[in-house]
LOVEX-406173 format. One record per residue (C-alpha): residue number from 1; residue in three letters; x, y, z. Coordinates in pm, 1 decimal, m for minus. Example, Ala and Ser with C-alpha at 12.3 -4.5 7.8 and 13.67 -1.06 7.14 Angstrom:
% LOVEX-406173
   resi   resn          u          v          w
      1    ALA     1230.0     m450.0      780.0
      2    SER     1367.0     m106.0      714.0
END
This chain:
% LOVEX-406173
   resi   resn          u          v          w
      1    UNK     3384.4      553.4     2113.7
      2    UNK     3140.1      241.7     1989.8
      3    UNK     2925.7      254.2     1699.7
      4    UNK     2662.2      268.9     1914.0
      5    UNK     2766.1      561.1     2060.7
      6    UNK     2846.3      719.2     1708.3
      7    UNK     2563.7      606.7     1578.3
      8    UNK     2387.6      817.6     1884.3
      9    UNK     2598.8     1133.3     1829.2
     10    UNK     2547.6     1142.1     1481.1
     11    UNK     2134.7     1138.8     1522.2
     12    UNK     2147.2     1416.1     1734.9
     13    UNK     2367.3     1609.0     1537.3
     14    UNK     2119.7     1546.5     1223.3
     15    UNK     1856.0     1678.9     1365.4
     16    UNK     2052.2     1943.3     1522.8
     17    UNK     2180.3     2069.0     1132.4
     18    UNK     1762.7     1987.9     1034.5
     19    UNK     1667.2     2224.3     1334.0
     20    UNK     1864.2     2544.4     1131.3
     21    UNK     1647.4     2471.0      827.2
     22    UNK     1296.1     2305.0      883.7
     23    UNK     1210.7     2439.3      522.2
     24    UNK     1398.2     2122.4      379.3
     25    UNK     1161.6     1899.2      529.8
     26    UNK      889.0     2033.2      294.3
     27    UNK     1087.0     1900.0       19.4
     28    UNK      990.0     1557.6       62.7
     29    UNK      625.8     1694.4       58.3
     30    UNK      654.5     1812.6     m262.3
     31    UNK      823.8     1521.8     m381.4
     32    UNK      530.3     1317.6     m286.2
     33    UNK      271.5     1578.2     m375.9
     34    UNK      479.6     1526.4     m790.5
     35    UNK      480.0     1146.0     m746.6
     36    UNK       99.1     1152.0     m696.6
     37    UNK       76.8     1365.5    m1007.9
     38    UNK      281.6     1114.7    m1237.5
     39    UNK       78.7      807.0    m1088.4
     40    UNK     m248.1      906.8    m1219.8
     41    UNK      m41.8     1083.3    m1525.3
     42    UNK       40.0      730.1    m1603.0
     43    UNK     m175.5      498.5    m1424.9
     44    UNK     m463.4      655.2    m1658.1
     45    UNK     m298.2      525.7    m1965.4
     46    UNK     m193.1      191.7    m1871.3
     47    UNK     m527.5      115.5    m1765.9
     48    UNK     m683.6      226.9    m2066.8
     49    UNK     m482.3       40.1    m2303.7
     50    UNK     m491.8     m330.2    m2115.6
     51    UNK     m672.4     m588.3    m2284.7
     52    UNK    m1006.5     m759.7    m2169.4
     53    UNK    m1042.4    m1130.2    m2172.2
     54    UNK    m1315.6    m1322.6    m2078.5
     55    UNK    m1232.5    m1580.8    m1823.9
     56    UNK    m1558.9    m1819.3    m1770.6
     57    UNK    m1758.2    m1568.3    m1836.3
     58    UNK    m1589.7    m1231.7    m1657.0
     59    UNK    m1400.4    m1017.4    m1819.6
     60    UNK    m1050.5     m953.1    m1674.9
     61    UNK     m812.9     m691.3    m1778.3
     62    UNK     m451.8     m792.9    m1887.0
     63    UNK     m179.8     m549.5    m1917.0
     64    UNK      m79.7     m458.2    m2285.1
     65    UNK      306.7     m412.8    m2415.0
     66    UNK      130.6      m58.3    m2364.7
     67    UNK       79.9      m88.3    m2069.8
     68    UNK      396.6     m209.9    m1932.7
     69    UNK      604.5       25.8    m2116.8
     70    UNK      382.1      275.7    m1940.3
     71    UNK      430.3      108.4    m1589.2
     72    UNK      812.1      119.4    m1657.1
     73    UNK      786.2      503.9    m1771.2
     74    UNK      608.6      557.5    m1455.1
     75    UNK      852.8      386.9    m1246.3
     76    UNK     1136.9      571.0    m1365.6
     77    UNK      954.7      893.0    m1331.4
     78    UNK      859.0      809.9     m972.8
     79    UNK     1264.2      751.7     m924.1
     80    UNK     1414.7     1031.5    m1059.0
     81    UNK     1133.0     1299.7     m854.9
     82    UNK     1248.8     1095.9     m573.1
     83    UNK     1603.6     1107.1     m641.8
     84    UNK     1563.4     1483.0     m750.4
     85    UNK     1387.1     1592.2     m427.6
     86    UNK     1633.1     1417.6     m217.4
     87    UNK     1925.8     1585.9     m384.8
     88    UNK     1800.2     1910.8     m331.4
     89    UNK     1771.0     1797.4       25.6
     90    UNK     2153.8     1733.5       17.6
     91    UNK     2237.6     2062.7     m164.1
     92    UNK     2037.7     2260.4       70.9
     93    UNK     2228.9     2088.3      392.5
     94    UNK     2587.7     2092.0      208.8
     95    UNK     2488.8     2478.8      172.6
     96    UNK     2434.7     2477.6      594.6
     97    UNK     2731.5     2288.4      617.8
     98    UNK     2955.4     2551.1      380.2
     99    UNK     2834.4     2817.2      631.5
    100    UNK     2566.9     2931.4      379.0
    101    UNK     2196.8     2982.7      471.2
    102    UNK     2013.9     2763.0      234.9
    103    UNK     1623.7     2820.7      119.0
    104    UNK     1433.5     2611.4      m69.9
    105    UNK     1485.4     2819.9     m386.8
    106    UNK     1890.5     2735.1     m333.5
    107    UNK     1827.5     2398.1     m246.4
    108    UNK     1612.4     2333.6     m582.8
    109    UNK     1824.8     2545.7     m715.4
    110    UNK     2099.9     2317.6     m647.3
    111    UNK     1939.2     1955.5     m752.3
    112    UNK     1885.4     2148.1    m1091.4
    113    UNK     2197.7     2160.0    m1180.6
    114    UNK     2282.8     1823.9    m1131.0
    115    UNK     1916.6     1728.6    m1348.2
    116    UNK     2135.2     1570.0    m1650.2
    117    UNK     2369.3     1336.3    m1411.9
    118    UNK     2094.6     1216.3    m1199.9
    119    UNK     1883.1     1060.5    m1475.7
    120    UNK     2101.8      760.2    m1532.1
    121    UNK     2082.0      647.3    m1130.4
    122    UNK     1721.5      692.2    m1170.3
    123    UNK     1717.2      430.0    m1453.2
    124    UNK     1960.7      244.4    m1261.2
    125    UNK     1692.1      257.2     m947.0
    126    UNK     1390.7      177.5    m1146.4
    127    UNK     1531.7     m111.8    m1287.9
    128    UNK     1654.5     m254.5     m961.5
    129    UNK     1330.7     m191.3     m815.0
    130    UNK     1150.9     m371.2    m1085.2
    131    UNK     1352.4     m691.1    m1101.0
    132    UNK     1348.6     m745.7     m706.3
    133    UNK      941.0     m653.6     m712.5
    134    UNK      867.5     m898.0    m1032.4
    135    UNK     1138.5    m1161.0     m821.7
    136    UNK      904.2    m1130.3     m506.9
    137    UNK      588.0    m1183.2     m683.9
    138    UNK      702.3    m1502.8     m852.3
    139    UNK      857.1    m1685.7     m549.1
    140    UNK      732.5    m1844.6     m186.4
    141    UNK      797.2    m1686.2      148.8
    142    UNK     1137.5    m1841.7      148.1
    143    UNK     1246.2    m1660.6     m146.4
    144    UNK     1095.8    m1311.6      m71.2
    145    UNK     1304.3    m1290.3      268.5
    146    UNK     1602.5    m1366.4       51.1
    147    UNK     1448.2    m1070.0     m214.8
    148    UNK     1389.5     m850.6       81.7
    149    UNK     1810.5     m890.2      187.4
    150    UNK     1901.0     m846.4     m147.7
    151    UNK     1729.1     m523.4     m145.0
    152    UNK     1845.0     m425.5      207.3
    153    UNK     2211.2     m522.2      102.3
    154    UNK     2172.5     m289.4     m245.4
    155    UNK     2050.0       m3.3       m7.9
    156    UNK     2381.3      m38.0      201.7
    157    UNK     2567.5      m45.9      m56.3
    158    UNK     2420.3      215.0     m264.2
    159    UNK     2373.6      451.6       35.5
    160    UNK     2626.8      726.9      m88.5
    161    UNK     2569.2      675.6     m444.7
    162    UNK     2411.0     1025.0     m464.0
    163    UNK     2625.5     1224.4     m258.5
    164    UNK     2942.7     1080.2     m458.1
    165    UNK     2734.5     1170.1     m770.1
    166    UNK     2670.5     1523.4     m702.1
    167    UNK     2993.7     1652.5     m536.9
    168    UNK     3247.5     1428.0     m739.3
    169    UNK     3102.2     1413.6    m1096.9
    170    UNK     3192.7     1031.8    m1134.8
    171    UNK     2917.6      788.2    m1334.2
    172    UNK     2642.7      568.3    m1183.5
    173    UNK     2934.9      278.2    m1200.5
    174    UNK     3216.3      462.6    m1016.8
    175    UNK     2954.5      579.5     m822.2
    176    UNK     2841.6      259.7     m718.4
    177    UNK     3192.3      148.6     m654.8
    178    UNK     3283.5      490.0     m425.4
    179    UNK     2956.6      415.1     m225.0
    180    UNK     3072.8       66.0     m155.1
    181    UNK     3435.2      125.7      m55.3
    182    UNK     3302.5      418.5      228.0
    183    UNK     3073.6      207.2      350.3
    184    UNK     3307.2      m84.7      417.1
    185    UNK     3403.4       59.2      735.3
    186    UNK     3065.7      256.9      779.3
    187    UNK     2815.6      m30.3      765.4
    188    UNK     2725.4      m37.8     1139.6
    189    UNK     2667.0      360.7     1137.9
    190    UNK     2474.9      311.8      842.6
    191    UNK     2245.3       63.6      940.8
    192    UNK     2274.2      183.8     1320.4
    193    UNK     2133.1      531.8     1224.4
    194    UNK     1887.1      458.7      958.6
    195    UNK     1696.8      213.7     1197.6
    196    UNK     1689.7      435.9     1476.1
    197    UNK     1519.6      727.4     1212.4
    198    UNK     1306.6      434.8     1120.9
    199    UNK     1218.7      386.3     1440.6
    200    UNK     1135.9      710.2     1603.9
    201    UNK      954.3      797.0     1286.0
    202    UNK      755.5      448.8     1370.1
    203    UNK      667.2      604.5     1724.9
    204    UNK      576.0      938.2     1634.7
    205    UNK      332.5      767.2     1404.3
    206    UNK      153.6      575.4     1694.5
    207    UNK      m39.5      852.4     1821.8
    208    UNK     m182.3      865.4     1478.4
    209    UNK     m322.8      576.7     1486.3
    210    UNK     m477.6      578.2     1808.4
    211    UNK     m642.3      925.2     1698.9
    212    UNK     m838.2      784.6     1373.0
    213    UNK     m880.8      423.4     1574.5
    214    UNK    m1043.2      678.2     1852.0
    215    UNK    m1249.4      882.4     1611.5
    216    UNK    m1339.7      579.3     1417.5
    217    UNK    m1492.7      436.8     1779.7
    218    UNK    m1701.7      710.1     1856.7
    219    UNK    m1888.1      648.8     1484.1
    220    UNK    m1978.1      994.0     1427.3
    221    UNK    m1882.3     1083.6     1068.9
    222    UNK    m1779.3     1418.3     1142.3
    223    UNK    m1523.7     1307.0     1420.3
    224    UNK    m1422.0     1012.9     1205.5
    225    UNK    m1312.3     1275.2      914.6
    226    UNK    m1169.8     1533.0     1183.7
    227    UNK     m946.4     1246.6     1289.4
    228    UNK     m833.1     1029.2     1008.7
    229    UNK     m754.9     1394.7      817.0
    230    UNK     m545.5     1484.3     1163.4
    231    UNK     m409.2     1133.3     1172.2
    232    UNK     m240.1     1150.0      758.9
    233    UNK     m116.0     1561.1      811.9
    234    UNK       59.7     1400.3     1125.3
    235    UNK      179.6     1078.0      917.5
    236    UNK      294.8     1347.5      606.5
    237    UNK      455.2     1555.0      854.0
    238    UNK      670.9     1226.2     1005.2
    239    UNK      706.0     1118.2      695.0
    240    UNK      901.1     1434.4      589.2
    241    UNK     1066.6     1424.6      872.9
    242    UNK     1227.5     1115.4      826.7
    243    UNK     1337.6     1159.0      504.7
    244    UNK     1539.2     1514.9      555.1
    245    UNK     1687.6     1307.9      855.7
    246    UNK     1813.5     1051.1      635.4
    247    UNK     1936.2     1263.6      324.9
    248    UNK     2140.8     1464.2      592.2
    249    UNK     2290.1     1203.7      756.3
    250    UNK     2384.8     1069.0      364.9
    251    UNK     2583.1     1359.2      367.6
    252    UNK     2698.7     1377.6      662.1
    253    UNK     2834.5     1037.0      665.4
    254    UNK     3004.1     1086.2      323.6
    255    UNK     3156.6     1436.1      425.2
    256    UNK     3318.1     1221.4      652.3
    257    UNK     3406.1      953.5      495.3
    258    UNK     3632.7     1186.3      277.5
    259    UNK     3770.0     1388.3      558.7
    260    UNK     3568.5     1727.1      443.0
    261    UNK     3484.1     1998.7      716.4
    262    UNK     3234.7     2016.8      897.3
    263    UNK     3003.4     2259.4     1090.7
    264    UNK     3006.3     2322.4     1483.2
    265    UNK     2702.5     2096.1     1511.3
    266    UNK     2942.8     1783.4     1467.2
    267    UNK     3269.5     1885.7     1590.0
    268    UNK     3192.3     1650.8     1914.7
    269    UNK     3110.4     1333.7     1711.1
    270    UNK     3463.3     1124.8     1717.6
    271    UNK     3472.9      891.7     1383.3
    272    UNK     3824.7      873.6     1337.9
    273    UNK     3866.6      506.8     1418.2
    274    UNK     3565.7      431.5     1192.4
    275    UNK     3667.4      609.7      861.4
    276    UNK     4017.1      468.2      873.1
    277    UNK     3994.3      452.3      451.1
    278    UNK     4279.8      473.7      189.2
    279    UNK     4255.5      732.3      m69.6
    280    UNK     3903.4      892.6       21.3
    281    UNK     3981.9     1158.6     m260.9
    282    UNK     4117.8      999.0     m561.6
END
């Protein structure tokens, strides 16, 4: 069996696992409904305490050290609700996958106790983030298509960081290193699968925008609001979507990367020849 062909399989069988427990997919709402929260928690602040100069006669504001030590804060904050809510993601699947019937009570329940250990990938993250976004700002087109493979590459190789975190207890740095030793042999799954989410995801969102560019045509306020409002819940919903897909196929890949069991939903999927690894569990 191909990559292709794995790569396939292993989609199917995502969703399949995602079917048994829709309730995960609000997860990722909640994570985005907390990252709005901390924006204007911090937002606020930073612009508040940047400085005004007057630039031929206009007034410009200037971030302060404030401010960018409130940016940073903010950052890191945005990282680790992301990082939590995508953890409990992973709990609440490993719990399917254990033969358990996870909730979203067990599934927070499970990030939680991992809170401490995730904190230093989150800083880890943030930082990352930062450099490659303060890189891209600074350099031509040239150089942001080599910032944007950078980032891609970090992705790959960072893929099962959290996964390795949570069910081997390692650091962010043996972390790191786990991730990239699966994935030398799991690449072409990896990239196979998370641009085929990325695509679907892209197609559900089409009718979306036809709706609000349809309701935006007919220039009746009423209908425009009816449809833009219908066109975000459907973009939210997609969006949720695709990020339970991909936080179950983390797992998923990494429970077979080191040989773990698996439920009925994957017994067909044949990745023997592609997790040919030494040592999976040190």
């Amino acid at each position: 069996m191909g990559r292709w062909e794995r790569s396939k399989q292993l989609t199917k069988a995502s969703w399949a696992l995602l079917r048994h427990d829709k309730e995960l997919m609000l997860l990722p709402l909640i994570s985005g409904i907390a990252s709005l929260a901390i924006g204007a928690t911090f937002l606020v602040p930073a612009f508040l305490t940047a400085k005004g100069t007057d630039v031929a006669g206009e007034t410009t504001l200037e971030p302060s050290v404030v401010s960018y030590v409130l940016l940073f804060a903010m950052y890191l904050a945005l990282a680790y609700v992301a990082i939590f809510f995508k953890v409990a993601v992973l709990c609440g699947a490993d719990q399917r996958m254990r033969g358990e019937n996870p909730s979203l009570g067990s599934a927070l329940s499970g990030a939680s106790a991992h809170a401490g250990k995730l904190l230093p990938w989150a800083v880890v993250s943030a930082t990352v983030s930062v450099i490659l976004r303060a890189i891209e700002e600074r350099v031509g087109l040239l150089g942001q298509i080599v910032v944007g493979i950078i980032g891609v590459a970090w992705a790959v190789v960072t893929f099962l960081v959290l996964p390795v975190l949570v069910f081997e207890g390692v650091g962010v740095g043996e972390a790191i290193k786990r991730s990239a030793t699966m994935l030398k042999q799991t690449w072409g799954e990896n990239l196979l699968v998370n641009m085929g989410i990325g695509l679907i995801a892209f197609l559900l969102i089409l009718p979306a925008v036809v709706v609000a560019g349809g309701a935006a045509v007919t220039g009746s306020l009423p209908v425009i609001a009816v449809g833009v409002a219908l066109a975000v819940a459907w973009v939210i919903a997609v969006t949720c979507w695709s990020t339970a897909m991909t936080a179950i196929f983390q797992l998923t890949l990494y429970r077979y990367a080191t040989q773990a069991a698996l439920p009925a939903e994957f017994a067909t999927v044949d990745l023997s020849q592609a997790f040919r690894h030494k040592g999976a569990r040190r």
